[in-house]
C-alpha positions in Angstrom: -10.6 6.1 -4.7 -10.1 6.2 -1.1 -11.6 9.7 -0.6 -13.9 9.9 2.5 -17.2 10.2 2.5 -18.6 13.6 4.1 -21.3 16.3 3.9 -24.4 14.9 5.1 -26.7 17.2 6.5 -26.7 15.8 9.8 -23.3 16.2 9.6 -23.7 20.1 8.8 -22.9 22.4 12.0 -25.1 24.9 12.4 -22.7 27.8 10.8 -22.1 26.1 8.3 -25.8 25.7 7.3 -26.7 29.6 7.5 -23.8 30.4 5.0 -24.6 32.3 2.2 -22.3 33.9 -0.5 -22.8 36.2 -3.1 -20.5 36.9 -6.5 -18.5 39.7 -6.0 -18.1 39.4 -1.8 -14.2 39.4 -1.8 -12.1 41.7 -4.0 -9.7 39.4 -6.3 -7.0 39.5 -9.0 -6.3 36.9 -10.0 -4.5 36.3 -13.8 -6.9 34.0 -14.8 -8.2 33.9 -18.4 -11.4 35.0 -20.0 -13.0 31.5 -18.6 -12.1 32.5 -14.9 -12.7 35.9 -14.8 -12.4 38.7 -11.3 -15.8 38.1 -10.9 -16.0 34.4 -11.7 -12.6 34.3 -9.0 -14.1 35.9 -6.4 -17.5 34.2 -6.2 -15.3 31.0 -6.2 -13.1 31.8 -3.8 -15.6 33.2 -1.3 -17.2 29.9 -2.1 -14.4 27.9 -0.9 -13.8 29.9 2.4 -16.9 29.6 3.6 -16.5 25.7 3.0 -13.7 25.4 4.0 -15.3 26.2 7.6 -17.8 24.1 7.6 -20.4 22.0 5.6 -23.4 23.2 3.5 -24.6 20.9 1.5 -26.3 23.4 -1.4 -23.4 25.6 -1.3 -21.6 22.7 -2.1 -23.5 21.7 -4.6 -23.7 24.9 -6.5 -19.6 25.1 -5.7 -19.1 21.7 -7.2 -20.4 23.1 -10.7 -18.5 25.8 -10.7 -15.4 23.9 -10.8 -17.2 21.9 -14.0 -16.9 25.1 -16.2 -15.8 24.1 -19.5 -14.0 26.6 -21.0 -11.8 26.6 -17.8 -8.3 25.1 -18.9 -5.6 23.3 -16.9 -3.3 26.4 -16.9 -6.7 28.6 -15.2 -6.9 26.0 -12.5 -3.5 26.4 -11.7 -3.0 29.8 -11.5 -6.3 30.1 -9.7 -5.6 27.8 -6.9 -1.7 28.9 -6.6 -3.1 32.3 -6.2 -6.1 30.9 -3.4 -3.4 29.3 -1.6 -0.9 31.7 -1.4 -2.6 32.8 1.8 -5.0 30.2 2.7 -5.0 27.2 4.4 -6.0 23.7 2.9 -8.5 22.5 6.0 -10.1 19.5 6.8 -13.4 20.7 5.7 -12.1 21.3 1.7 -10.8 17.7 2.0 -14.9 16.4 2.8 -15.7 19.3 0.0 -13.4 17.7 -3.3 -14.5 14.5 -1.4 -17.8 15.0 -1.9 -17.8 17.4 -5.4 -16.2 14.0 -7.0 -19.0 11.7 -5.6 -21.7 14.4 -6.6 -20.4 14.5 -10.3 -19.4 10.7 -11.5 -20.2 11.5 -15.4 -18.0 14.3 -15.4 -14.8 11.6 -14.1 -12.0 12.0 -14.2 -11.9 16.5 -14.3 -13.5 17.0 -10.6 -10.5 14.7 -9.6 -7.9 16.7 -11.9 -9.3 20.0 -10.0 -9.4 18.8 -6.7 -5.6 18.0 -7.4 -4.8 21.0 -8.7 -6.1 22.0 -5.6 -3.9 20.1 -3.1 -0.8 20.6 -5.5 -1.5 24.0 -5.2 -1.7 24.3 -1.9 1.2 21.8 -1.0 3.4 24.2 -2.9 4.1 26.8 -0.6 4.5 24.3 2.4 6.9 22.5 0.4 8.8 25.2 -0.1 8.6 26.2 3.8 10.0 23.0 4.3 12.8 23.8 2.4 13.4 27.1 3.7 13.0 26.8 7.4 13.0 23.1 8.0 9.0 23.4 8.6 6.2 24.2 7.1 3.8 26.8 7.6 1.3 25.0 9.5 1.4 20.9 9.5 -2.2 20.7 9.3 -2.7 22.2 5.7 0.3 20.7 4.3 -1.3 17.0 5.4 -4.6 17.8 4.6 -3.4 18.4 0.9 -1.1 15.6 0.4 -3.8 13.2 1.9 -6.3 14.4 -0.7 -3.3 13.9 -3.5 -3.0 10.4 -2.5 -6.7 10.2 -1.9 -6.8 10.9 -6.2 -3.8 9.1 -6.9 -5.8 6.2 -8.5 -7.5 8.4 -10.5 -5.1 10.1 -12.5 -3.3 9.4 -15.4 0.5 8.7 -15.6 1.2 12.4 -17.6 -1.0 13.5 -14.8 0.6 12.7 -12.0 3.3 14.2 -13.0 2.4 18.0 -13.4 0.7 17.6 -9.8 4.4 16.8 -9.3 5.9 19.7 -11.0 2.8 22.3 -9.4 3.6 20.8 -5.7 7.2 21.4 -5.9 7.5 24.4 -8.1 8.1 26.7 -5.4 10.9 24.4 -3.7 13.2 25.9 -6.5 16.1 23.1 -6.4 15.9 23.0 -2.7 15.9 20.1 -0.4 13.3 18.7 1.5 15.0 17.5 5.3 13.2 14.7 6.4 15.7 13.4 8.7 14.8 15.6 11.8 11.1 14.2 11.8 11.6 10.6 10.7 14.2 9.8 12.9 14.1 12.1 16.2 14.6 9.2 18.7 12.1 7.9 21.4 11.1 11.4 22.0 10.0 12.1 19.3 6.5 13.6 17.9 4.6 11.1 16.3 2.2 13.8 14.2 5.3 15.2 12.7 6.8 11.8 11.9 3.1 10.8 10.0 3.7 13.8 8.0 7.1 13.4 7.2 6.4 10.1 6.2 3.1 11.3 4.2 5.7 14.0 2.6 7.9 11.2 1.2 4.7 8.7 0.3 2.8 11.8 -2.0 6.2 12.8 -3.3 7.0 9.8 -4.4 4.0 8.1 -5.3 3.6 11.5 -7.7 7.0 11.4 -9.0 9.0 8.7 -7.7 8.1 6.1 -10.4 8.7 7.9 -13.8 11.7 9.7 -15.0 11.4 12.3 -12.3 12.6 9.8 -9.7 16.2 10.8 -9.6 14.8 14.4 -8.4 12.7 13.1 -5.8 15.6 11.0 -4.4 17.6 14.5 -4.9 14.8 16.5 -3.0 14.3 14.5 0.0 16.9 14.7 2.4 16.0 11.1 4.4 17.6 9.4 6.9 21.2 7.6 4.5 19.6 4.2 5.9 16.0 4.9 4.6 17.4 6.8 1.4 19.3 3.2 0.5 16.3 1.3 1.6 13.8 2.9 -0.4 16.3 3.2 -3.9 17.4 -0.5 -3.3 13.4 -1.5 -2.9 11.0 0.8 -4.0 10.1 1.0 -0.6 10.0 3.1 1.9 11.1 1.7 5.3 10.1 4.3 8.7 11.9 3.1 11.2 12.6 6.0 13.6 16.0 4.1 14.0 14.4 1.5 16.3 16.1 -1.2 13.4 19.0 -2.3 13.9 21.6 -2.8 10.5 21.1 -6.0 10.7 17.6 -5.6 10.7 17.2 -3.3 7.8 19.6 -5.3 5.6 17.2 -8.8 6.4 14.0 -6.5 5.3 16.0 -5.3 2.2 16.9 -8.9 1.2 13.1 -9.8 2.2 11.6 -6.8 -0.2 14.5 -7.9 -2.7 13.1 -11.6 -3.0 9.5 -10.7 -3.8 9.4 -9.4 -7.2 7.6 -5.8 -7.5 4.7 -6.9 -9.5 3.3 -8.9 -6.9 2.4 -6.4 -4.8 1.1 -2.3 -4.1 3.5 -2.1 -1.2 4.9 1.3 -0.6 6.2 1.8 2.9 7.3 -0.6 5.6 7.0 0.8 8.9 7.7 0.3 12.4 5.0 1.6 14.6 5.6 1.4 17.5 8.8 3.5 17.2 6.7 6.4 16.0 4.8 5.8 19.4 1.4 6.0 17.2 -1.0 2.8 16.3 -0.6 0.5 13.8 -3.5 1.9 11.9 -1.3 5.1 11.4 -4.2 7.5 11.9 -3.9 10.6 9.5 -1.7 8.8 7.3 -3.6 8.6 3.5 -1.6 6.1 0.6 -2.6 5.0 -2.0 -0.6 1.8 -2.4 0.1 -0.8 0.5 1.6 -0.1 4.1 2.9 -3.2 6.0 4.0 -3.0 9.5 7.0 -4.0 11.2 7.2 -6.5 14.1 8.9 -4.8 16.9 10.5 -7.9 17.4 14.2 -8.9 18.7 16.7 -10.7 15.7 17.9 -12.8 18.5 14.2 -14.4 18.7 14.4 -17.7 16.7 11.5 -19.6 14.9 10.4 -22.6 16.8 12.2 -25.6 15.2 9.4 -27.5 16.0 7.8 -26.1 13.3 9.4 -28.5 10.9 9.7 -32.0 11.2 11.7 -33.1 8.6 14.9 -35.1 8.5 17.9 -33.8 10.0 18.1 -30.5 11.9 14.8 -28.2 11.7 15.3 -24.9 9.9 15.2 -21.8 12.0 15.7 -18.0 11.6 14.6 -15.0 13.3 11.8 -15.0 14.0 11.7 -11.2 13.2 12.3 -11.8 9.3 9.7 -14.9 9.3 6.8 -12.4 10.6 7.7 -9.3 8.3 7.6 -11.9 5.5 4.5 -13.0 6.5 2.4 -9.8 6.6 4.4 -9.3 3.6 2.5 -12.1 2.1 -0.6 -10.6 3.6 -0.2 -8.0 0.9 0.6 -9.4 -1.8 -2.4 -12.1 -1.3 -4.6 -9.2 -1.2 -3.6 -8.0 -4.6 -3.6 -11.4 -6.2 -6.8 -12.1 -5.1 -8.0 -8.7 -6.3 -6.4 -10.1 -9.4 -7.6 -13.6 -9.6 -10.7 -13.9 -7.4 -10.7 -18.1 -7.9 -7.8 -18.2 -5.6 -9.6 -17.0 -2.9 -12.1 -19.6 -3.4 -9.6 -22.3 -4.0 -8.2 -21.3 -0.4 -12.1 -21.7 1.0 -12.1 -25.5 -0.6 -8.6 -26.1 1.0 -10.4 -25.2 4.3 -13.3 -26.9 4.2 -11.7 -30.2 2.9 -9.2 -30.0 6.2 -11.4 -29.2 8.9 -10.2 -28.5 12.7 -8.1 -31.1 12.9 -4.5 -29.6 13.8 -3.3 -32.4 12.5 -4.1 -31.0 8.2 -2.3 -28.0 8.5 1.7 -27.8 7.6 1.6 -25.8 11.1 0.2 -28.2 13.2 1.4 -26.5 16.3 -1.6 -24.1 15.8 -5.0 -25.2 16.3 -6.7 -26.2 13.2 -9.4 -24.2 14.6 -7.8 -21.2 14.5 -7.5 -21.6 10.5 -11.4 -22.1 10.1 -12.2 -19.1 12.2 -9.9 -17.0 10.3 -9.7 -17.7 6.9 -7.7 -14.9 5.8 -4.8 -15.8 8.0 -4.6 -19.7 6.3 -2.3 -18.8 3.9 0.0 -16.3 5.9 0.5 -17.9 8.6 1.7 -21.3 6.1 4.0 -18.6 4.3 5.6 -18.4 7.4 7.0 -21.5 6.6 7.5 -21.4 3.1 9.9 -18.4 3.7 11.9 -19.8 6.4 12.8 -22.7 4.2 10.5 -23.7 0.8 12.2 -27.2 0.8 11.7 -27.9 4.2 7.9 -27.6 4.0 7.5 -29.0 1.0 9.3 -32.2 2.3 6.8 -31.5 5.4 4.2 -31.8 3.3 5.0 -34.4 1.0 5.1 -36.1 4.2 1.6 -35.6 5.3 0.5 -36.3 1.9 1.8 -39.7 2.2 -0.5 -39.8 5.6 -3.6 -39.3 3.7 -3.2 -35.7 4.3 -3.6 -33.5 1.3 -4.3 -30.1 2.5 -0.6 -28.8 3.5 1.1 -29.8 -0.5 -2.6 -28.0 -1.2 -2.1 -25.4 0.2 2.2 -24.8 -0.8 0.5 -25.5 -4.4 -1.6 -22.4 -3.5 0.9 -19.9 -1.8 3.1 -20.9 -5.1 0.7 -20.0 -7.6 -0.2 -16.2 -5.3 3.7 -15.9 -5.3 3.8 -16.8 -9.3 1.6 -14.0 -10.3 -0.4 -16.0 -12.6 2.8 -17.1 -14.9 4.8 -20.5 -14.7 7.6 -19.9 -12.6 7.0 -18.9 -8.7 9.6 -18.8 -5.9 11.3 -20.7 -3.1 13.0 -18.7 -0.2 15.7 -19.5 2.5 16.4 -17.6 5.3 19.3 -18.1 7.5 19.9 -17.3 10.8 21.4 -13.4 10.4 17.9 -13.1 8.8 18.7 -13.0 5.4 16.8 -14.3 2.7 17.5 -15.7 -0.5 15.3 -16.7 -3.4 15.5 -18.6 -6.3 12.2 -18.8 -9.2 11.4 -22.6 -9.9 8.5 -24.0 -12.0 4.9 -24.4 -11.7 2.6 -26.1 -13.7 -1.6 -25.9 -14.1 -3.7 -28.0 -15.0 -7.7 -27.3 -16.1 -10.4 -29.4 -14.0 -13.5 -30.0 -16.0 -16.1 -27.9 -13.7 -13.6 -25.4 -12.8 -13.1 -22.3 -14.3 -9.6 -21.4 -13.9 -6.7 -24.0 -14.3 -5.5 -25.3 -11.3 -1.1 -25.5 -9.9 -0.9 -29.0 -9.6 3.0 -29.4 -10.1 6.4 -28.0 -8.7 9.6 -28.2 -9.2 11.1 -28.4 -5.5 13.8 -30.8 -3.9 15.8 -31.2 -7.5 12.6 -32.9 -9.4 9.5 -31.9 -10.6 5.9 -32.9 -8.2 2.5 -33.5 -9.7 -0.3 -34.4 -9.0 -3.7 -35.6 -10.5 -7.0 -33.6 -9.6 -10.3 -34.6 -8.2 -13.2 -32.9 -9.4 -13.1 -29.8 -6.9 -9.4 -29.7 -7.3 -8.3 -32.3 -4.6 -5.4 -33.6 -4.7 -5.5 -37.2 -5.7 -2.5 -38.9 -6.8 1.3 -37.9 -7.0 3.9 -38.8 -10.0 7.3 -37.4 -10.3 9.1 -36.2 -13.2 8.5 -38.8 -16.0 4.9 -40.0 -14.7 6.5 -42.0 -12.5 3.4 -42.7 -10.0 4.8 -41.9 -6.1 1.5 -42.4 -4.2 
């Protein structure tokens, strides 16, 4: 998990050092049972105050086995914590205390994470339901502070899980909606720390209840912006905005998200930065899935046609829709080569084989150098291409290939087999000039390269017929055939 990592002790202020706490400092009642009794309450919660002030590492420590009692059952956590909360705040300083009580007890995985959600559920709840009341919550920096640890533990926490943390954080919302539209969509003027935690609202709500049968009442109790509402039920993504999109704009995205099929990626939010006013790092913002950013970038900018030098006219389209699919493609490539590490590797031989020359890459009006210094942009910035028209840089490429230059059809082979998810059928895209993009899966073939230790693409059906090629012994393209074994070059 993403949890940060805290409480060293020259991180400790001085107060927080000289804390002490006996049992019995605060007067409680909580309805706990037997296995968190007044007394057993009290030293807890006095326990948590003072951490939730500052850091002491041994108070920690002895706090962190106190939450591993074992005759403590889900239902005392709850009720505990609902009962802390109903009058405290959730502060930074308990986020770097769960943070660190989960890091401190790794053989007792996954029940410090289960507690420290019950903790942020529980304190969620009643500014949740503040939300819903008075169109704010009680104090913005609690409310975040607990929804960042949730998504913090998302990872963590089993599907059946997941979903009472849903139930506990919106338990006191009784039926009422949540209005997100003031603070994800104020205007230019708006205030960017409000809009991060409107937009972490919808991310922990979601991510907690969106994906199961509960996800009819989270699109019932978030009251979003109609565009971002359609957006996000059409998708499964969220797309923040602040209404700096046009229509136009948001309905190229939706066909973008539409084309790329959900498995391929952890994407959960799409959002345009800029029109929060905040960096593209999103500072405060915690998720638990993937967050790609939005070009702010005009639909009437077109692609260079350049680009392609094919037959005919060049392929263009906004240039807009090109980029978002691109750092679209930055996501998914990280995932797939979570998933497959040997395509990361197969990119490096791709690399090394073409060199600086501009003249081996598909987008030869970059500088080949620009590939070797950046390796993780290679593939990207090719998908670029390969979104804007598959058969037009496939053509492209055959075309190079035919010039004793292999790496471009190596490196389409390569984007196709990311985009295919490990199975035989991958996709080609168009995109026309109102930004819209179609798709349409097509075939691809491996083959396994004595040496190697995962089969290698070395076919695709693009252009009406089926490409192959024969393999050198680091996975080179050598030869091509067509459909048949009917030998090209």
């Amino acid at each position: 998990m993403s949890m940060r990592k805290f409480y060293s002790p020259k991180k400790m202020s001085k107060r927080a050092a000289g804390l002490t706490v006996t049992v019995g400092v605060l007067a409680f009642g909580f309805a706990c049972g037997a296995a968190i009794d007044d007394a057993t309450a009290a030293a807890l919660a006095a326990n948590l105050e003072a951490l939730s002030t500052g850091q002491n590492v041994p108070l920690a420590n002895d706090t962190a086995q106190m939450l591993l009692n074992p005759e403590a059952t889900d239902a005392d956590w709850e009720v505990f914590f609902t009962d802390f909360f109903e009058d405290r705040l959730f502060t930074p300083r308990l986020f770097d205390f769960f943070s660190y009580a989960i890091e401190q007890l790794p053989n007792a995985a996954p029940r410090p994470a289960y507690i420290a959600a019950t903790a942020g559920a529980a304190a969620a709840a009643p500014m949740l339901a503040g939300i819903a009341e008075t169109g704010r919550p009680a104090d913005f920096g609690s409310l975040l502070y607990s929804l960042n640890t949730l998504q913090a533990l998302l990872p963590a926490l089993p599907p059946d899980v997941r979903n009472s943390m849903f139930e506990l954080m919106t338990a006191q919302v009784d039926g009422r909606a949540l209005d997100l539209t003031r603070v994800l969509q104020p205007g230019p003027g708006g205030n960017a720390p409000t809009a991060l935690l409107g937009i972490q609202i919808a991310l922990t709500l979601a991510a907690y209840g969106g994906a199961g049968p509960q996800r009819g009442e989270v699109a019932t109790m978030l009251r979003l912006p109609t565009r971002m509402r359609t957006f996000w039920q059409n998708t499964g993504v969220f797309m923040f905005d602040n209404g700096a999109l046009s229509d136009i704009q948001a309905a190229s995205l939706d066909s973008l998200m539409r084309s790329f099929p959900a498995n391929l990626h952890n994407i959960s939010a799409l959002v345009a930065a800029e029109a929060y006013g905040v960096a593209p790092s999103l500072p405060g913002l915690v998720v638990s899935g993937q967050i790609v950013i939005i070009p702010p970038i005009s639909l009437n900018v077109l692609t260079d046609p350049e680009e392609f030098v094919v037959p005919g006219p060049s392929p263009v389209a906004p240039d807009f829709t090109a980029t978002a699919g691109a750092n679209v493609f930055r996501a998914i490539q990280a995932v797939q080569f979570a998933r497959r590490p040997y395509l990361a590797l197969r990119r490096d031989a791709i690399l090394a084989r073409a060199g600086g020359r501009d003249v081996s890459y598909l987008r030869s009006t970059l500088p080949g150098e620009f590939f070797l210094d950046n390796p993780g942009e290679f593939l990207p910035m090719t998908a670029y291409l390969w979104i804007i028209n598959s058969e037009a840089a496939w053509q492209m490429a055959l075309d190079k290939f035919r010039l004793a230059l292999p790496a471009p059809a190596e490196s389409l082979l390569l984007i196709a087999d990311i985009l295919s998810n490990g199975a035989g059928v991958t996709i080609g895209f168009a995109t026309n000039g109102a930004g819209v993009v179609t798709s349409a899966p097509t075939q691809i073939n491996r083959v396994l390269v004595e040496g190697l230790p995962e089969p290698q693409a070395n076919a695709i059906r693009m252009l009406g017929e089926v490409w192959q090629f024969s393999l050198g012994p680091t996975g080179q393209l050598l030869r091509l055939f067509r459909e048949g074994g009917a030998l090209v070059l």
